[in-house]
C-alpha positions as CSV (number, residue, x, y, z in Angstrom):
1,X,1.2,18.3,-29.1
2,X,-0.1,17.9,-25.6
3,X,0.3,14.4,-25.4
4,X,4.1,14.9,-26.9
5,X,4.6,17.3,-24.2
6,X,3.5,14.8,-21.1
7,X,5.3,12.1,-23.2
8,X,8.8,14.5,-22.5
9,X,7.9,15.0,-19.0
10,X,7.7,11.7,-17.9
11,X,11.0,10.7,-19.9
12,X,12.3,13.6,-18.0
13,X,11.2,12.3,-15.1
14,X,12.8,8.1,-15.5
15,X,15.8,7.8,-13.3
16,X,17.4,5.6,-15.9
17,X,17.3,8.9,-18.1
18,X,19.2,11.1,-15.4
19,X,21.9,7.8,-15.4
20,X,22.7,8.3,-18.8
21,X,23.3,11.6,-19.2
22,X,25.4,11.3,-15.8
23,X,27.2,9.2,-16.9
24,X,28.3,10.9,-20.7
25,X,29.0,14.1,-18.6
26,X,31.3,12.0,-16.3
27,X,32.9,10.3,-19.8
28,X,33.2,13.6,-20.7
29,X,35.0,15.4,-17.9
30,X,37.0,11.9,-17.3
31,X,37.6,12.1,-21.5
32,X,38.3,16.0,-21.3
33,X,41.8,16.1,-23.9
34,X,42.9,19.9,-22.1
35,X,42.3,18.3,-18.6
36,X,45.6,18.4,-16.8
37,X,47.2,15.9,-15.7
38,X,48.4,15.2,-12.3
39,X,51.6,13.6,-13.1
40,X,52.6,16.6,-14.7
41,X,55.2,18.0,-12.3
42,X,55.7,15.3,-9.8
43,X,58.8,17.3,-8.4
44,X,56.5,19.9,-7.2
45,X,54.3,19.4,-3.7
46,X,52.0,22.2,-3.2
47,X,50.2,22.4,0.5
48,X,47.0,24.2,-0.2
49,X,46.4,27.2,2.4
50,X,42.8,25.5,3.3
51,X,44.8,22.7,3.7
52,X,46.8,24.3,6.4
53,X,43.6,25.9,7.7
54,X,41.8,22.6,7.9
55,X,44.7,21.4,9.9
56,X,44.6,24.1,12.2
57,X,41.0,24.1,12.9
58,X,41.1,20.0,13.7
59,X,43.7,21.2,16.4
60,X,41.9,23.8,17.7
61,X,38.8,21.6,17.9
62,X,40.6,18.8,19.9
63,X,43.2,20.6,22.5
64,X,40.3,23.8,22.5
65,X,43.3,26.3,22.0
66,X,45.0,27.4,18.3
67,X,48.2,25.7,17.3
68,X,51.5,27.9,18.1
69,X,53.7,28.5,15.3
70,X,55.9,24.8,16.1
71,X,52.7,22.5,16.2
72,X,51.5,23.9,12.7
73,X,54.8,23.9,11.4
74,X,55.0,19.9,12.7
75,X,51.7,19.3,11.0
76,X,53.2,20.9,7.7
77,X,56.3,19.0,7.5
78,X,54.0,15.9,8.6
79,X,51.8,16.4,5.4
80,X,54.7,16.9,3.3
81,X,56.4,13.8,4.6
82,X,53.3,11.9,3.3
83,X,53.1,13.4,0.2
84,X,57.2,12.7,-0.3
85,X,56.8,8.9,0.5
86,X,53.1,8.4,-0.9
87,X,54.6,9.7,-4.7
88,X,58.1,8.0,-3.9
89,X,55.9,4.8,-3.3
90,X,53.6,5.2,-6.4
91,X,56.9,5.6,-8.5
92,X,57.9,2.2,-6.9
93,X,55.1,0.7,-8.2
94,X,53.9,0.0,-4.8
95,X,50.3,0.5,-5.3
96,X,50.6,-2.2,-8.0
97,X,48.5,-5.4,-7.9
98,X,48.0,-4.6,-4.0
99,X,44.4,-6.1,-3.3
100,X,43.7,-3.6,-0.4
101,X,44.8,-0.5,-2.0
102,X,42.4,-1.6,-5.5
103,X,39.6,-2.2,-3.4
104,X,39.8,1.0,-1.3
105,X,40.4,3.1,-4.2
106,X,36.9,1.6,-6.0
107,X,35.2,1.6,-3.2
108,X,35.8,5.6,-3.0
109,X,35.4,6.0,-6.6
110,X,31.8,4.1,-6.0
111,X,31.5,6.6,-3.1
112,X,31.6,9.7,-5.7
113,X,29.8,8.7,-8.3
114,X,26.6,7.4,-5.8
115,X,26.8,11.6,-4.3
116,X,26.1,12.2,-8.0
117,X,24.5,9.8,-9.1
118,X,21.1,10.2,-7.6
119,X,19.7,12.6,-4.8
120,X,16.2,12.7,-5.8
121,X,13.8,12.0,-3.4
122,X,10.9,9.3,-5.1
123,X,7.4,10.8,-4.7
124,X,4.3,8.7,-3.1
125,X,3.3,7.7,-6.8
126,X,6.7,6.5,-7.6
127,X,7.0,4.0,-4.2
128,X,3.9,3.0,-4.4
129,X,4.3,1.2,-8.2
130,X,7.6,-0.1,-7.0
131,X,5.6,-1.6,-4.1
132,X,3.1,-2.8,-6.0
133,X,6.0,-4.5,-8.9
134,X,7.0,-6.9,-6.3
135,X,4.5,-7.7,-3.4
136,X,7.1,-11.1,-2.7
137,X,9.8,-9.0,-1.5
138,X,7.3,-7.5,1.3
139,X,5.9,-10.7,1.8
140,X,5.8,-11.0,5.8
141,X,6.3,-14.8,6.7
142,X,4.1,-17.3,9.0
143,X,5.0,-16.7,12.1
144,X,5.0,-19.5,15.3
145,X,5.6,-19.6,19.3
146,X,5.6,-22.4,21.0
147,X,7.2,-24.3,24.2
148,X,9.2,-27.6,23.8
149,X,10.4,-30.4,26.0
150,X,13.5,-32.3,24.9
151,X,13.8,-36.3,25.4
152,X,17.1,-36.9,24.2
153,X,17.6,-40.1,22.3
154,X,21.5,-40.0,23.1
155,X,20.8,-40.2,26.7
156,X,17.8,-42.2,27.0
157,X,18.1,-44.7,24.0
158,X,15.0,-46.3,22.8
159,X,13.5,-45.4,26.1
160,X,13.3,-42.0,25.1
161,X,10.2,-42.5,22.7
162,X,7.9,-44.2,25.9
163,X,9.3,-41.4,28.1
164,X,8.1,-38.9,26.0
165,X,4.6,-40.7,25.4
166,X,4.3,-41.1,28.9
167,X,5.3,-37.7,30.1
168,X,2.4,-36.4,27.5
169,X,-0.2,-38.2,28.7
170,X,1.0,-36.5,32.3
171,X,0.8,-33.1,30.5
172,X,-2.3,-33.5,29.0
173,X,-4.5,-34.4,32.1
174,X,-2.7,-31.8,33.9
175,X,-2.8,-29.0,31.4
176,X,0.7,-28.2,32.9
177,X,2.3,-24.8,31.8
178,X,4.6,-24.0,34.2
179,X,8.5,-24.4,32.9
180,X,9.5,-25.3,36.2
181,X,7.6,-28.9,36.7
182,X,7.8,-29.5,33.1
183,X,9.5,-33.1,32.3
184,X,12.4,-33.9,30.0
185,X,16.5,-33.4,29.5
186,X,18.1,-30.5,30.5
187,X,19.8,-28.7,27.1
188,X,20.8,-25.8,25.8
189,X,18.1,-24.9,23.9
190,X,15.1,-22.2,24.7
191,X,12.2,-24.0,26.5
192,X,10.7,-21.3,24.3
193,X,10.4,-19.5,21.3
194,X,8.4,-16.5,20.6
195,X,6.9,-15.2,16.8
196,X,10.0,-17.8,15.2
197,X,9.0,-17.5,11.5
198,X,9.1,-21.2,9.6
199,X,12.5,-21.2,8.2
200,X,13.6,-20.0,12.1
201,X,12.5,-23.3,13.3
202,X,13.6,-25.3,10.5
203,X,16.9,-24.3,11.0
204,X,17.1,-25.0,14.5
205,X,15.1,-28.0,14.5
206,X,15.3,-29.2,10.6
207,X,12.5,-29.3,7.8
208,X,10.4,-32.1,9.6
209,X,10.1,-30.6,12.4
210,X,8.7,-27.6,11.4
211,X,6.2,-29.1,9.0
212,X,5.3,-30.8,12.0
213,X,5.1,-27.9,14.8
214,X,2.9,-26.1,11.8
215,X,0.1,-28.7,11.7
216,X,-0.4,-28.7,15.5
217,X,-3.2,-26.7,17.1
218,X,-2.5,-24.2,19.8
219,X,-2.7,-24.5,23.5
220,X,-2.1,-28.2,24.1
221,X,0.5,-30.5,24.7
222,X,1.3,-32.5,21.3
223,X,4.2,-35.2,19.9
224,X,6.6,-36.3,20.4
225,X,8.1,-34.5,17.4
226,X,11.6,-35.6,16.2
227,X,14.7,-33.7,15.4
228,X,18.2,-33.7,15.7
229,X,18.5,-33.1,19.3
230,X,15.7,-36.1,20.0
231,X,12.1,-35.8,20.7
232,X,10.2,-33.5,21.4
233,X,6.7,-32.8,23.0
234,X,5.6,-29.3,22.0
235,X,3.2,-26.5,22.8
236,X,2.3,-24.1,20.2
237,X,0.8,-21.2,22.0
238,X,0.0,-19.2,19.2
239,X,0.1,-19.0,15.0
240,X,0.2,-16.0,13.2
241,X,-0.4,-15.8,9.4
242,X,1.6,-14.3,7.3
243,X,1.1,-11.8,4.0
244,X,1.3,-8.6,2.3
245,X,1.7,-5.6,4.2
246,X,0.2,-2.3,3.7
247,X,2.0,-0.1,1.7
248,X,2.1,2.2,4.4
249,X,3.3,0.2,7.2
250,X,6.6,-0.7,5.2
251,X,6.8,2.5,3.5
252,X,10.5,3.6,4.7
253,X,11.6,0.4,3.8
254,X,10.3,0.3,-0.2
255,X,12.1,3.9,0.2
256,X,15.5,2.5,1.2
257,X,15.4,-0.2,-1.1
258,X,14.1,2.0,-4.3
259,X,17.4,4.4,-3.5
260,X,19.6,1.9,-3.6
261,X,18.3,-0.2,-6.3
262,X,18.2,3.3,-8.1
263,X,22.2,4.1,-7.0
264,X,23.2,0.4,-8.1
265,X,21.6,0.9,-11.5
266,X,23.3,4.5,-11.8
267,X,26.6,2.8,-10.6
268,X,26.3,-0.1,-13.6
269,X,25.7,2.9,-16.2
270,X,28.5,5.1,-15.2
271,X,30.7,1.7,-15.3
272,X,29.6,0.8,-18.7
273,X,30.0,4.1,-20.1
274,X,33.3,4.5,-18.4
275,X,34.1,0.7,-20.2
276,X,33.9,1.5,-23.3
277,X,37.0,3.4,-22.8
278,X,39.4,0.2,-22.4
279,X,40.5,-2.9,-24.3
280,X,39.9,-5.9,-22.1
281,X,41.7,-8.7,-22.5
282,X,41.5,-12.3,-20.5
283,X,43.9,-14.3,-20.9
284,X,43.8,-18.3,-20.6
285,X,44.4,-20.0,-17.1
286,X,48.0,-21.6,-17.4
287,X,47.8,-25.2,-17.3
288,X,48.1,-27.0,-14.4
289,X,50.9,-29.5,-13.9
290,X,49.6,-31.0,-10.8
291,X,51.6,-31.8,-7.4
292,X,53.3,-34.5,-8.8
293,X,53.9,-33.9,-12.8
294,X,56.7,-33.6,-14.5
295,X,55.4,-30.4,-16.2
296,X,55.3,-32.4,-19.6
C-alpha cells in the first residue's frame, strides 16, 4: 500500500500528467454545448463599465488629471467605432486567409494556454536529473586567443609565402609583441581575438585554419597558416579546454530551458487534444503547367 501511495505521488508530481488533464479541461470548456456563443447578437455592442474605467485611468495616468466628461465621451465613441468596423470587417470576410491576422491570433492563443499551462517552479531534484539527461547541451567549447598577421596573397602574389617566412624568422629572434611594429597587410580583420571558441575561428578563417591555429603551442610566433584572406603568421597566447560545467554554475540556465521545454510539451498536448476536434483534409498540389505549356 505504501509503495502504491509514493507510486501516486510521483505520477502526481510528472508535468506531462498536469498537461493532460489541462488540456481535457480546456477540450472541455472549448467543447462546453451551453457555452454561448459570441455571434449570438452581433447587432448588440456592449462597452463594459471597467472598460470605461480602464479607459479613464490610462488618461489619468498619462495627462496626471481625470478625463472631463468630452474626452471620456470621445474615448467611448472611439471604442465603439472599433467595435462597428472590426465586426463589419469580420462579416466581410476580411480576416480570411490574411497571414498576419492568423499568425497574431495563434500566437495569443499560444500566449494563454502557456499562463495555464505550467507555473510550477522545478525543485533542485528535478533540474538536477534534467542536467544530468543531457551533459552535451552544457557542454562548454574549447576556447582560443591569439594574434595574427595577414600577408595577403592578392596583393603580394607568390611573394607573399617568402614574406611571411621571412617576416617570422624576424618575429622569432625578436620575440616581438607589440601590434604596432608587427609586419604584414593592413585589413579589416582584428589583429586579435580573445577566448574565440573553435567554430568562431572556423568561420572567420575556414576549417583549416582552425585545425591548424589548435595544434600550435602558446606564446610564439608560428605559420604561415592559410585562409581565405592569405597567410597568416599567428600567436596563440592562450588555450582553454573545454567541458562539462557544474551543475551549479549553469543552474539558471537548465531552469530556463526545463520551463520552456516543459511549456512547449504542454503546448503540443493542448494542440493534439484540441485536434481531435477537426477533420483535416490536404488536398493535392495542382499540377504545374510550366512558363511555357500549353496547359495540356
Amino acid at each position: 500500500m505504501a509503495a502504491a501511495r509514493t507510486f501516486l505521488g510521483r505520477l502526481l508530481r510528472e508535468p506531462l500528467v498536469h498537461f493532460t488533464v489541462l488540456a481535457g479541461v480546456l477540450f472541455g470548456l472549448l467543447s462546453e454545448p451551453d457555452a454561448p456563443d459570441p455571434a449570438a447578437d452581433v447587432s448588440r455592442i456592449v462597452i463594459p463599465g471597467a472598460e470605461v474605467g480602464r479607459m479613464a485611468l490610462a488618461w489619468e495616468q498619462r495627462w496626471q488629471r481625470p478625463p472631463d466628461e468630452d474626452e471620456l465621451s470621445g474615448m467611448v465613441n472611439e471604442a465603439i467605432r472599433e467595435q462597428v468596423l472590426y465586426r463589419e470587417a469580420l462579416a466581410l470576410g476580411l480576416d480570411r486567409d490574411d497571414v498576419v491576422i492568423r499568425r497574431h491570433l495563434r500566437q495569443k492563443y499560444e500566449f494563454v494556454t502557456q499562463d495555464l499551462a505550467y507555473d510550477t517552479d522545478p525543485d533542485e531534484a528535478t533540474l538536477r536529473a534534467y542536467f544530468d539527461a543531457q551533459p552535451d547541451r552544457y557542454a562548454q567549447p574549447a576556447q582560443i586567443s591569439f594574434q595574427q598577421i595577414l600577408f595577403s596573397t592578392d596583393r603580394r602574389g607568390a611573394a607573399a609565402g617568402t614574406d611571411a617566412a621571412q617576416a617570422l624568422a624576424d618575429l622569432q629572434r625578436a620575440a616581438a609583441t607589440d601590434d604596432a611594429g608587427l609586419p604584414g597587410d593592413a585589413t579589416s580583420l582584428p589583429s586579435r581575438f580573445d577566448r574565440m571558441s573553435s567554430a568562431g575561428v572556423e568561420a572567420i578563417f575556414g576549417a583549416d585554419f582552425a585545425a591548424a591555429l589548435a595544434a600550435q603551442e602558446p606564446g610564439r610566433w608560428a605559420g604561415p597558416i592559410a585562409s581565405g584572406y592569405g597567410l597568416h603568421l599567428v600567436r596563440v597566447s592562450q588555450k582553454a579546454s573545454g567541458g562539462h560545467p557544474a551543475f551549479e554554475t549553469v543552474r539558471q540556465r537548465v531552469k530556463d530551458d526545463w520551463v520552456y521545454d516543459q511549456r512547449a510539451a504542454a503546448d503540443e498536448a493542448i494542440f493534439r487534444k484540441l485536434l481531435e476536434r477537426y477533420e483535416v483534409v490536404v488536398e493535392p498540389m495542382a499540377p504545374s503547367t510550366g512558363a511555357g505549356g500549353d496547359g495540356s
